[in-house]
C-alpha positions in Angstrom: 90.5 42.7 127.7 86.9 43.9 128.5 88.0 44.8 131.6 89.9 47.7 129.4 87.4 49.3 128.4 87.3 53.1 129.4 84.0 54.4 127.1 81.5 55.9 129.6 82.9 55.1 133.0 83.4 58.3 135.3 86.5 58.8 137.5 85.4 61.0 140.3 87.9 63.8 141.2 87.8 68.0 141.2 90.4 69.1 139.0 89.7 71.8 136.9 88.3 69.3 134.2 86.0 67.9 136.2 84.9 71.0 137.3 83.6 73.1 133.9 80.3 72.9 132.6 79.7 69.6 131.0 78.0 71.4 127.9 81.4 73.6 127.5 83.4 69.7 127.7 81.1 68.4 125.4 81.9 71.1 122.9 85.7 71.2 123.3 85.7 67.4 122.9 83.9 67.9 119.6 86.2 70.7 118.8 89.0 68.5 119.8 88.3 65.9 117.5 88.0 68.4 114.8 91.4 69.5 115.4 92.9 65.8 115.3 90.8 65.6 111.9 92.4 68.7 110.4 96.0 67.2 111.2 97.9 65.9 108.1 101.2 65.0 109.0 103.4 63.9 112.3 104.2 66.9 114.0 100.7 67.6 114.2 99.7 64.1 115.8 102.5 65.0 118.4 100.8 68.3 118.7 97.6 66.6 119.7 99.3 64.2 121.1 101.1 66.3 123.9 97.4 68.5 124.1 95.5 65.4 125.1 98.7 64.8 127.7 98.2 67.6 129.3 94.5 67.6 129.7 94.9 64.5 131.3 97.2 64.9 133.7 95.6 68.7 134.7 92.1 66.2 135.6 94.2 63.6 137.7 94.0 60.5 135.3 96.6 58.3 134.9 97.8 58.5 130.7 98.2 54.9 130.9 94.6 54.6 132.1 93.3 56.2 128.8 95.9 54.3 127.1 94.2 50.8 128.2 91.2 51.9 127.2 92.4 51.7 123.0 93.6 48.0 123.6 90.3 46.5 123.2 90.2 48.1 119.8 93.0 47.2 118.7 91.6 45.2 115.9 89.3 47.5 114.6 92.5 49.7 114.6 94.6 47.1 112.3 91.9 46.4 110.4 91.2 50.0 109.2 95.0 50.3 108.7 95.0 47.1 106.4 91.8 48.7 104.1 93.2 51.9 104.2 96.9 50.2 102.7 95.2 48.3 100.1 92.9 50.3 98.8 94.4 54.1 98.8 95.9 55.3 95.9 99.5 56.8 95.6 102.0 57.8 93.0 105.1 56.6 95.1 105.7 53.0 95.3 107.8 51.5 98.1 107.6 47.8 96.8 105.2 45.3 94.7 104.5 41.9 95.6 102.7 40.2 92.9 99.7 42.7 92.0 99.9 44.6 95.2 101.6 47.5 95.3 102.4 49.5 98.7 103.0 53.3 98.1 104.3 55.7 99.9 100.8 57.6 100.2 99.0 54.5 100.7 101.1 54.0 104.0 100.8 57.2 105.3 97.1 57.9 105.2 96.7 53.9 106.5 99.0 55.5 109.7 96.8 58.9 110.2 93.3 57.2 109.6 94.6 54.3 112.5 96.1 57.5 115.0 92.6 59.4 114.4 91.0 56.5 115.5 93.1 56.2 118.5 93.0 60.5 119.4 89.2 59.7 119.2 88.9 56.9 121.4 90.8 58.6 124.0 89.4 62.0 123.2 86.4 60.9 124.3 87.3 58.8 127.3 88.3 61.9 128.5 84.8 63.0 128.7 83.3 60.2 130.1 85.8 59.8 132.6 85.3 63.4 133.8 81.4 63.7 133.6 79.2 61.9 135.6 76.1 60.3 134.0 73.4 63.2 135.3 76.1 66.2 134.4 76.3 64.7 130.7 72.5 64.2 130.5 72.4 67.4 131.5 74.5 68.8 129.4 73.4 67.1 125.9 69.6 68.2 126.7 70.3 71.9 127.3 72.8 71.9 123.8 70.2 70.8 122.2 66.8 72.7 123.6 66.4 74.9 121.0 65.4 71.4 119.0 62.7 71.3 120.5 61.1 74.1 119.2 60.7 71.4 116.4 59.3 69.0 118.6 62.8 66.6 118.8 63.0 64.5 122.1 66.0 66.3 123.1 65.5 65.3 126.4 64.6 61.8 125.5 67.7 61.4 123.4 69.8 62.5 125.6 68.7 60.4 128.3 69.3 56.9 126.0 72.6 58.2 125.1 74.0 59.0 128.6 72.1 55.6 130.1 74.0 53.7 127.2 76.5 54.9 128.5 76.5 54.5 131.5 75.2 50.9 131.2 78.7 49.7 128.9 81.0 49.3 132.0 78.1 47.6 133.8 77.3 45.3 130.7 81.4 44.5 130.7 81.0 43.3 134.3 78.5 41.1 133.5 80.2 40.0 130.1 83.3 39.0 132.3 81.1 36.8 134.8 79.5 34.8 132.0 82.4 34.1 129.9 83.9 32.4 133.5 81.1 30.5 134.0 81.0 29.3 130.8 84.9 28.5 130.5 84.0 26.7 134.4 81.6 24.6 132.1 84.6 23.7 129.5 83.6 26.4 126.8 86.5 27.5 124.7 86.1 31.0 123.5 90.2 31.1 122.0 91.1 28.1 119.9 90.1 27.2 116.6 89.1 29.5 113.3 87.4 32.7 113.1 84.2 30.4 112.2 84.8 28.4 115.4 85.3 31.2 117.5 82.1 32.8 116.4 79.7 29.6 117.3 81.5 29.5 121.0 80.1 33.3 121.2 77.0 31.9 120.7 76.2 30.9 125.0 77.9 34.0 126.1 75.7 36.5 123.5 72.2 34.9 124.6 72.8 35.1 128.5 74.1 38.7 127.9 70.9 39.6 126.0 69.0 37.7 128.3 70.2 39.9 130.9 70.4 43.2 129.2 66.9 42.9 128.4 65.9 42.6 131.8 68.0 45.2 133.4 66.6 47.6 130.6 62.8 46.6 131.8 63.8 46.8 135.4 65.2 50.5 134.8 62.3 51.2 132.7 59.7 50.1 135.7 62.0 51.6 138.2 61.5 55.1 136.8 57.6 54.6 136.1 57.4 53.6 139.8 59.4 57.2 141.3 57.0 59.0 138.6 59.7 60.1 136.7 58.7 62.1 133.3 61.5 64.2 132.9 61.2 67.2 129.9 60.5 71.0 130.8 59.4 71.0 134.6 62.3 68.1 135.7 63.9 70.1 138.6 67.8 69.8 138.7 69.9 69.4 142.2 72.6 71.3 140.5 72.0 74.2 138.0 74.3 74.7 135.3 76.3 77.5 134.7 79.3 78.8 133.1 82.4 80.3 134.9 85.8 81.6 134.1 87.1 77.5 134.1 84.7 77.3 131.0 86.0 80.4 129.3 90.1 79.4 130.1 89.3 76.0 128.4 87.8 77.4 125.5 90.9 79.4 124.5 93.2 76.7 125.6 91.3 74.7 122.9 90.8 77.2 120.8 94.6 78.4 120.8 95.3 74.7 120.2 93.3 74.8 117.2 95.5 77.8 116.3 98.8 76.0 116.5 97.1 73.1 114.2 96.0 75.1 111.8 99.4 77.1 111.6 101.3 74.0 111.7 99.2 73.1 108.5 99.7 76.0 107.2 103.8 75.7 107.3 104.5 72.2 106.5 101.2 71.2 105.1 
């Protein structure tokens, strides 16, 4: 399962996609999300649905790639379908079983709160899969420069976000190799309760803090050694700048935003 994990690894290719500015991906991705958020009813999640499609196969990616990346969430998925089922209110009920009642409202908003989840889980894959880890540092510090005017770290915080991610696949690797030594050694991380299973994550959680801890000192040193200090005067190997790919995406996403929001209009 870990190894299904798609969140901040890079697929290196140059399709269009992986070609725009990363600051113009970052703020179609945002945009896109938006969208999905704004959708109220089916044919709008198949509207986003066949959007995302696209995208994916214009940068090369295999949909069933971005598809594998959702599995590992799958609980987190079920689980915000169950609150969502007993908790939301509705006026239509389909059945009562004791003093539950399932409504028709209830259901619905349960399914669109669980396909959100899942548009921004790959929505964002998309990103990560496209961008390397300097192009998105890059682009989160020069969206947020004129922070800094206030004195925010912009380049600071963006260098922690794009290292975090950058370090999750790595982290996974090294999640995988413990929880095998460990089985080796007769630890069993799938029988028993949810109790149980919880104290046998115990020797694989302190190994893979153990280790985290050190990589994070041995990045830390490894950049204090090279001198690195980053901010204002870092020179870049690759400027960025924005070209017609940039403008072409922005009213493909923009006219997709178009179609949702007329779609809402009609049937909403």
């Amino acid at each position: 399962m870990l190894k299904d994990i798609t969140l901040g690894q890079y697929f290196p290719g140059n399709s269009v996609v992986h070609r725009m500015d990363p600051r113009t991906k970052l703020i179609l991705t945002i945009a896109y999300i938006v969208g999905v958020f704004m959708v109220k009813n089916l044919p709008g999640y198949l509207i986003a649905l066949g959007f995302l499609y696209l995208v994916v196969r214009i940068a090369g990616i295999q949909f069933s790639y971005l598809l594998k990346g959702v599995k590992p969430l799958r609980f987190i998925i079920v689980f915000t379908f169950i609150l969502n089922v007993i908790f939301a209110q509705g006026e239509t009920p389909i059945f009562t079983l004791g003093f539950f009642t399932l409504t028709k409202e209830a259901l619905s908003r349960a399914v669109y709160f669980a396909m959100r989840l899942v548009f921004l889980v790959m929505g964002t894959s998309v990103l990560t899969l496209t961008t390397s880890p300097v192009q998105l540092t890059d682009g989160l510090e020069r969206l947020m420069r004129p922070l800094e005017k206030v004195n925010f770290p912009a380049h600071e915080l963006a260098m922690m976000m794009t290292i975090a991610l950058r370090f999750i696949p790595t982290l996974l690797e090294e999640t995988d190799k413990i929880q095998k030594a460990q089985m080796a050694r007769g630890a069993d991380f799938e029988s028993g309760n949810l109790i149980a299973r919880a104290k046998a994550m115990i020797p694989l959680l302190v190994p893979l803090f153990v280790s985290s801890f050190r990589r994070a000192n041995d990045l830390a040193m490894a950049m204090e050694a090279r001198c690195y200090r980053g901010g204002s005067h870092r020179t870049r190997l690759r400027e960025l700048k924005f070209t017609r790919l940039d403008a072409y995406g922005t009213l493909t996403v923009a006219a997709f935003l178009g179609v949702i929001a007329l779609e809402g209009m009609i049937l909403g």
